[in-house]
TORKOL-4160 file (C-alpha; in steps of 0.2 Angstrom, whole numbers, padded with zeros to 4 digits, m for minus):
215
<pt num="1" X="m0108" Y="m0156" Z="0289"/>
<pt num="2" X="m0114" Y="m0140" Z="0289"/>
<pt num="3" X="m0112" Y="m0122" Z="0282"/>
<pt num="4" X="m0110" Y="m0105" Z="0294"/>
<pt num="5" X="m0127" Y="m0100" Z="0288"/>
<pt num="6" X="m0135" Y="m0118" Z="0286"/>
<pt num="7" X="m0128" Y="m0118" Z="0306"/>
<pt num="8" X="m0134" Y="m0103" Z="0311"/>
<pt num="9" X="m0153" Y="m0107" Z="0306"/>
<pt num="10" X="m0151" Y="m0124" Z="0314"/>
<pt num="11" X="m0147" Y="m0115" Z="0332"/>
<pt num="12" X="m0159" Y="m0103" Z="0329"/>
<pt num="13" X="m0172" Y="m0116" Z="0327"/>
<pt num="14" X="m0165" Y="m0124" Z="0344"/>
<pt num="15" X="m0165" Y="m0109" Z="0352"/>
<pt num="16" X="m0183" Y="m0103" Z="0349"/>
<pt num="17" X="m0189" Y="m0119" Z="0355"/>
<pt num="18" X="m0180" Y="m0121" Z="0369"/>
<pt num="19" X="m0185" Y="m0102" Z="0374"/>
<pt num="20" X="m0205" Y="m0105" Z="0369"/>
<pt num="21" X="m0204" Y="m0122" Z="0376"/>
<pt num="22" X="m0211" Y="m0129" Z="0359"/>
<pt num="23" X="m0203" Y="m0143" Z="0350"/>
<pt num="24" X="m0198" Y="m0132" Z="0335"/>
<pt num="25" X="m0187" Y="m0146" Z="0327"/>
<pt num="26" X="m0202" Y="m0157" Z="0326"/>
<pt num="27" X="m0209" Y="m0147" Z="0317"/>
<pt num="28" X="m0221" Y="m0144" Z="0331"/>
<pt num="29" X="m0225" Y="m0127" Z="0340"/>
<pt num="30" X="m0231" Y="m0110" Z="0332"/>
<pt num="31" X="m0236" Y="m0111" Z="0317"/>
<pt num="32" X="m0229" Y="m0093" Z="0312"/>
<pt num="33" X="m0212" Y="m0099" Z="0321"/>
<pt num="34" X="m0211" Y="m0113" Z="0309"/>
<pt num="35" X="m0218" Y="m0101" Z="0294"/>
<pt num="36" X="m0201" Y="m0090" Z="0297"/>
<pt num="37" X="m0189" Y="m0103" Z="0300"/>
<pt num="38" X="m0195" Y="m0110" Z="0283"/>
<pt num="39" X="m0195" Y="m0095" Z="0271"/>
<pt num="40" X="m0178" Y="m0092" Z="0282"/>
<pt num="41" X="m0172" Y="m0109" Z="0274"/>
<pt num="42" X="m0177" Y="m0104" Z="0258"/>
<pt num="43" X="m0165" Y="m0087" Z="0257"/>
<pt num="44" X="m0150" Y="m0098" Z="0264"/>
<pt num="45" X="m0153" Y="m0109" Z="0250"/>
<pt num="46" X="m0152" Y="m0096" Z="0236"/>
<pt num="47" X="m0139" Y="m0088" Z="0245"/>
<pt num="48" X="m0127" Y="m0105" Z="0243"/>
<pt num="49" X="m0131" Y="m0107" Z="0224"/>
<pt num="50" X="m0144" Y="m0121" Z="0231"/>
<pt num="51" X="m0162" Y="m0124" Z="0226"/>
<pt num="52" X="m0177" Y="m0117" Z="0235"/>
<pt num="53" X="m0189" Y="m0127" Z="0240"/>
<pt num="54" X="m0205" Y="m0130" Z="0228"/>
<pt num="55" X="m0217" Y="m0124" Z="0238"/>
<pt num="56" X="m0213" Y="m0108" Z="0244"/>
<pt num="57" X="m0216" Y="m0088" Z="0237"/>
<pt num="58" X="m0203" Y="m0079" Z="0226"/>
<pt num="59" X="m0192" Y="m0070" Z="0235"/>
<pt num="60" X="m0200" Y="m0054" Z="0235"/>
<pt num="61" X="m0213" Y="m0060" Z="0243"/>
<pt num="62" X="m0203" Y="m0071" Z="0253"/>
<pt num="63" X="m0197" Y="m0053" Z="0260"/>
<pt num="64" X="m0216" Y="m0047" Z="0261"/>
<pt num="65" X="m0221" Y="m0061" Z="0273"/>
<pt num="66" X="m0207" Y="m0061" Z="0284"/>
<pt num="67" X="m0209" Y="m0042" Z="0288"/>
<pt num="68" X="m0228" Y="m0047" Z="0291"/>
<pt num="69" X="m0221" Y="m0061" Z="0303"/>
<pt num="70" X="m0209" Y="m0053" Z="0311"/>
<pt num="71" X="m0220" Y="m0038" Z="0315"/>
<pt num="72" X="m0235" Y="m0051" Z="0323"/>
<pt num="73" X="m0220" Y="m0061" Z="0332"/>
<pt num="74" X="m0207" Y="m0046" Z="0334"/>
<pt num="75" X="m0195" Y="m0060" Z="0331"/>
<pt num="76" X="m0179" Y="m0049" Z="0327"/>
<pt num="77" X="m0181" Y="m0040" Z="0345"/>
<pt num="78" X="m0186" Y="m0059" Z="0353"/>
<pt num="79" X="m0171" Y="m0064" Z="0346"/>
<pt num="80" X="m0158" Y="m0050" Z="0354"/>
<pt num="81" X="m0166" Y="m0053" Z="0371"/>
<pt num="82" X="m0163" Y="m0069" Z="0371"/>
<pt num="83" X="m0142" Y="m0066" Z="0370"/>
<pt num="84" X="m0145" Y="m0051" Z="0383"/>
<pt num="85" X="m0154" Y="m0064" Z="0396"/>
<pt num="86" X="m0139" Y="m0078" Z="0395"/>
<pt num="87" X="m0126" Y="m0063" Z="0394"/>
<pt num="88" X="m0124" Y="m0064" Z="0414"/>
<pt num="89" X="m0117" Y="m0081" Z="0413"/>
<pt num="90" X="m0099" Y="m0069" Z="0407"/>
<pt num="91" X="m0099" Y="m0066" Z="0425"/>
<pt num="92" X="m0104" Y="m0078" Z="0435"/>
<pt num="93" X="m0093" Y="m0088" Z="0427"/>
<pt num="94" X="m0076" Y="m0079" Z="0423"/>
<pt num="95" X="m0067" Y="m0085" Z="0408"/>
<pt num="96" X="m0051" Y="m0091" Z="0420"/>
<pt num="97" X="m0063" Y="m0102" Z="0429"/>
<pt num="98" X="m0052" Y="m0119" Z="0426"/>
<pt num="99" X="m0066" Y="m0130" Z="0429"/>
<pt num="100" X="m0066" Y="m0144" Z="0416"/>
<pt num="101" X="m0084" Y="m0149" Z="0419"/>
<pt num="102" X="m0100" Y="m0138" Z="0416"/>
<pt num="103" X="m0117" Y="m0143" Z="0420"/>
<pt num="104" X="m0130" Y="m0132" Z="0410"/>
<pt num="105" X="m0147" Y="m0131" Z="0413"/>
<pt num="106" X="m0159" Y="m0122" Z="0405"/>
<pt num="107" X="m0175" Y="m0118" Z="0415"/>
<pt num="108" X="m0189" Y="m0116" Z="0401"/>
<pt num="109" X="m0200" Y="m0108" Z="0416"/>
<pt num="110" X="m0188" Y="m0093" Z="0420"/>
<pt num="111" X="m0181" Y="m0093" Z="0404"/>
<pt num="112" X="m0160" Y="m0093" Z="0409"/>
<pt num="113" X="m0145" Y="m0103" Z="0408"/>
<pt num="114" X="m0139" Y="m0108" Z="0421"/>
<pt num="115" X="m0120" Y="m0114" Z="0423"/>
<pt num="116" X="m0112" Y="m0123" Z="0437"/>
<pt num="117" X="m0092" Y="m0128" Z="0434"/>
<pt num="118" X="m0087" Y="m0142" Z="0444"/>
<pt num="119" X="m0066" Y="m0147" Z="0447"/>
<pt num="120" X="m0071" Y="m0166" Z="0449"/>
<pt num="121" X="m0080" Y="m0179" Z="0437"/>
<pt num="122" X="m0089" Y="m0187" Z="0452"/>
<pt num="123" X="m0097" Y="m0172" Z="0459"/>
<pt num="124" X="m0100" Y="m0165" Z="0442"/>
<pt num="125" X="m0112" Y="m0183" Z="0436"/>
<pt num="126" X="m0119" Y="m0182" Z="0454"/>
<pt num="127" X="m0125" Y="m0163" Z="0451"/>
<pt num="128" X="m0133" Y="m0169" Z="0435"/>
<pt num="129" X="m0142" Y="m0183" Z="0440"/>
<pt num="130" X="m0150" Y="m0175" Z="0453"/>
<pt num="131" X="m0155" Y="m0163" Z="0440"/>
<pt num="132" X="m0161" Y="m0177" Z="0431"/>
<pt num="133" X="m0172" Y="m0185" Z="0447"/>
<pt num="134" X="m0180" Y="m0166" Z="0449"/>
<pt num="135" X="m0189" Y="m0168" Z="0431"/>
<pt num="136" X="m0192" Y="m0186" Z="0434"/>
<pt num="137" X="m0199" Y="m0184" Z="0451"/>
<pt num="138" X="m0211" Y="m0170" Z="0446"/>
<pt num="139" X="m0214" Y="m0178" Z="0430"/>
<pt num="140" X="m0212" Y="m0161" Z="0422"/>
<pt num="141" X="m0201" Y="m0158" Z="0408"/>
<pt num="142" X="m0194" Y="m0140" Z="0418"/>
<pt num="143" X="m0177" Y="m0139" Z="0411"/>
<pt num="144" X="m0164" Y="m0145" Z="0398"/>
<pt num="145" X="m0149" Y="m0151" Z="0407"/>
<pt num="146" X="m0133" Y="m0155" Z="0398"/>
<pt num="147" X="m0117" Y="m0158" Z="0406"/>
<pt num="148" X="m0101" Y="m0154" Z="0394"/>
<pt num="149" X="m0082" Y="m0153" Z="0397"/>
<pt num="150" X="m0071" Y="m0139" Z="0390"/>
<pt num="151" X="m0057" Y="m0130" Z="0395"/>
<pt num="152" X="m0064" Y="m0112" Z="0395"/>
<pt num="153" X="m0082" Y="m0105" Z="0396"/>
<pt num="154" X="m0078" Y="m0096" Z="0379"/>
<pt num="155" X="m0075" Y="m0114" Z="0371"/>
<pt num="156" X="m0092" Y="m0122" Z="0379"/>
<pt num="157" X="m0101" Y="m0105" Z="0370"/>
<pt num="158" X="m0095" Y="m0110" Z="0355"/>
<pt num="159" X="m0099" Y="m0130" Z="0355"/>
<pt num="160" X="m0116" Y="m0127" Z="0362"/>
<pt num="161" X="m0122" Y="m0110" Z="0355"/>
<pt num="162" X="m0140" Y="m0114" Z="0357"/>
<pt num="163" X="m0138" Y="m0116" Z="0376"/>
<pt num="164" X="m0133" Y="m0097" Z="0377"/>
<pt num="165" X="m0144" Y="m0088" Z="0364"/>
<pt num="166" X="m0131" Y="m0087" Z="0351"/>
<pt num="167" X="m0143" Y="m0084" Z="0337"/>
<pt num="168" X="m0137" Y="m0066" Z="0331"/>
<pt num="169" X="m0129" Y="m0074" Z="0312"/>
<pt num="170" X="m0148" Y="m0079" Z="0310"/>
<pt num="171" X="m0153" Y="m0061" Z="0318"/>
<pt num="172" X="m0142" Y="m0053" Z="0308"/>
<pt num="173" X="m0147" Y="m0060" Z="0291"/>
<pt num="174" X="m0164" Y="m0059" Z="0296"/>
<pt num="175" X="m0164" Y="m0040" Z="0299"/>
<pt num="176" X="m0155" Y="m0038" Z="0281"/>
<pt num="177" X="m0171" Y="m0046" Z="0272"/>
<pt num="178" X="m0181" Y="m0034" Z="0282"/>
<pt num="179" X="m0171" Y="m0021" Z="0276"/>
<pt num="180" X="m0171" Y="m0026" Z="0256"/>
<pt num="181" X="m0152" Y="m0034" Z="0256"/>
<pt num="182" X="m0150" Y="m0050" Z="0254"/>
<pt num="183" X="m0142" Y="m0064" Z="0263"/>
<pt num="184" X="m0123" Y="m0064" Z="0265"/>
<pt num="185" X="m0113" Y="m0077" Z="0260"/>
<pt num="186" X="m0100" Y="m0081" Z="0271"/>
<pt num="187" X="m0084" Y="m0088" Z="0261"/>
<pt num="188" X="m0065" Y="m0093" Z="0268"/>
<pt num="189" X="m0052" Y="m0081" Z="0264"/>
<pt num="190" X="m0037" Y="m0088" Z="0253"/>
<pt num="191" X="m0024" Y="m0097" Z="0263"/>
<pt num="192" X="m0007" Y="m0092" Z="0258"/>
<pt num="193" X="0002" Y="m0105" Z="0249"/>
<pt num="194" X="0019" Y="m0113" Z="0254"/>
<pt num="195" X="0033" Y="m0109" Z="0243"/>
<pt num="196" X="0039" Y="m0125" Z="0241"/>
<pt num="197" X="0055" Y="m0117" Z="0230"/>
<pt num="198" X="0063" Y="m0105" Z="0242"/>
<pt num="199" X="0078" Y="m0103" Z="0243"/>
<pt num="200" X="0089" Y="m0110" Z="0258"/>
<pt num="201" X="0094" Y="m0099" Z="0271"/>
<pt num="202" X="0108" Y="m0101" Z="0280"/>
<pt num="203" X="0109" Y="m0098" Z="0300"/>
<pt num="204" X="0117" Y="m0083" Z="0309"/>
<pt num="205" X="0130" Y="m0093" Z="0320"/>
<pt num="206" X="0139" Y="m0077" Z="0327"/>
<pt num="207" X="0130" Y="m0080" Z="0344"/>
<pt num="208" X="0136" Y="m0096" Z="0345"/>
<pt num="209" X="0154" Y="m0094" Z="0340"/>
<pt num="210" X="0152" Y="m0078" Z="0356"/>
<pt num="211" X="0149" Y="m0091" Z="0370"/>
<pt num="212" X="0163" Y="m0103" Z="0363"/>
<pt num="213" X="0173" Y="m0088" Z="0367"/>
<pt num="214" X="0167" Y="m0085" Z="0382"/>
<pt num="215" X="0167" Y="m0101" Z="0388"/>
C-alpha cells in the first residue's frame, strides 16, 4: 500500500530510469539522480508525520542541495519534457479506441512510448513476442515492452503511469521545495455520512393511478 505522494516518488523513480536507461530502482545509475530521489524521500516522510531518515541534512539544507542538484541536472524541466514527449500517444490513440489489449513499448534509444491497440488476444501476445525475440536476438536490452488490458487509453494511463511520464505530483512537489513551500499533503475529503434515521417517504403514485385510467 502506498500513499499519493509515497506513489508519485516511486514513478518518478521508474520514470527517470526508464528515460536515462539507468537502473534507478537498484539503486544503480547517476549518482546526483539517486542524491534527489533520496532528499525527495526524506520531505515526503516529514510531510506524512513519518521519520526522516538518519543520515540525511536538515531540511533547510535538504532545500539548499536540491536547488544545487536540480540546477546541475535541470531535473524540474527534464521532468515536464518527459510528459510532453509521451503526450502524442492522446492522438494516436483516441480515447474511443475499443481495443481491449495494448502493447506498450518503450524505446530507451528514442526516448518514446509507443502504443499499439489490438481487438484480438492472439494477435496481441504475437505482437509481443516478437517484440521480445527483437531484444533477445540482438541481445540488446532496446526497449521495455509491457502488454496490458483496459478498457480505455485513459485507464492504462492511470494503471501504468511510469510508461507515459506521469511524473508531475513528483514535479510539482519538487518545484514547491525550490520555491521555499513545503510539501503538500494530500488527504481525503469527508464522506457524507448515511442517515440511517430518516424519515420514510412515501411514493407519488398519481402517475400510476393515470394509466389505470387510461387503460
Amino acid at each position: 500500500m502506498r500513499t499519493r505522494l509515497q506513489h508519485s516518488w516511486a514513478t518518478a523513480v521508474e520514470a527517470v530510469g526508464l528515460f536515462r536507461g539507468e537502473d534507478l530502482k537498484g539503486n544503480k545509475g547517476s549518482q546526483n539522480w539517486l542524491r534527489l530521489f533520496k532528499l525527495m524521500s526524506a520531505e515526503f516522510a516529514m510531510a506524512e508525520s513519518s521519520k526522516a531518515p538518519s543520515n540525511v541534512p536538515s531540511h533547510d539544507d535538504r532545500v539548499k542541495e536540491l536547488r544545487e542538484l536540480d540546477a546541475e541536472l535541470d531535473a524540474s524541466a527534464m521532468l515536464q519534457n518527459m510528459s510532453h514527449a509521451v503526450r502524442w500517444t492522446d492522438i494516436a490513440v483516441p480515447s474511443n479506441t475499443p481495443a481491449r489489449y495494448y502493447l506498450i513499448r518503450f524505446d530507451n534509444a528514442l526516448k518514446r512510448v509507443m502504443v499499439e491497440p489490438h481487438f484480438v488476444p492472439r494477435w496481441a501476445m504475437k505482437s509481443y513476442d516478437n517484440a521480445e525475440e527483437l531484444d533477445n536476438q540482438s541481445g540488446r536490452e532496446t526497449s521495455n515492452v509491457v502488454l496490458v488490458e483496459a478498457d480505455k487509453i485513459e485507464n492504462l494511463k492511470v494503471a501504468y503511469p511510469n510508461y507515459f511520464g506521469d511524473v508531475q505530483l513528483f514535479k510539482t512537489q519538487l518545484n514547491r521545495l525550490l520555491k521555499g513551500k513545503d510539501v503538500e499533503e494530500y488527504t481525503v475529503a469527508p464522506q457524507e455520512q448515511v442517515n440511517t434515521n430518516r424519515p420514510r417517504e412515501n411514493p407519488d403514485l398519481v402517475w400510476f393511478k393515470r394509466r389505470i385510467r387510461w387503460s
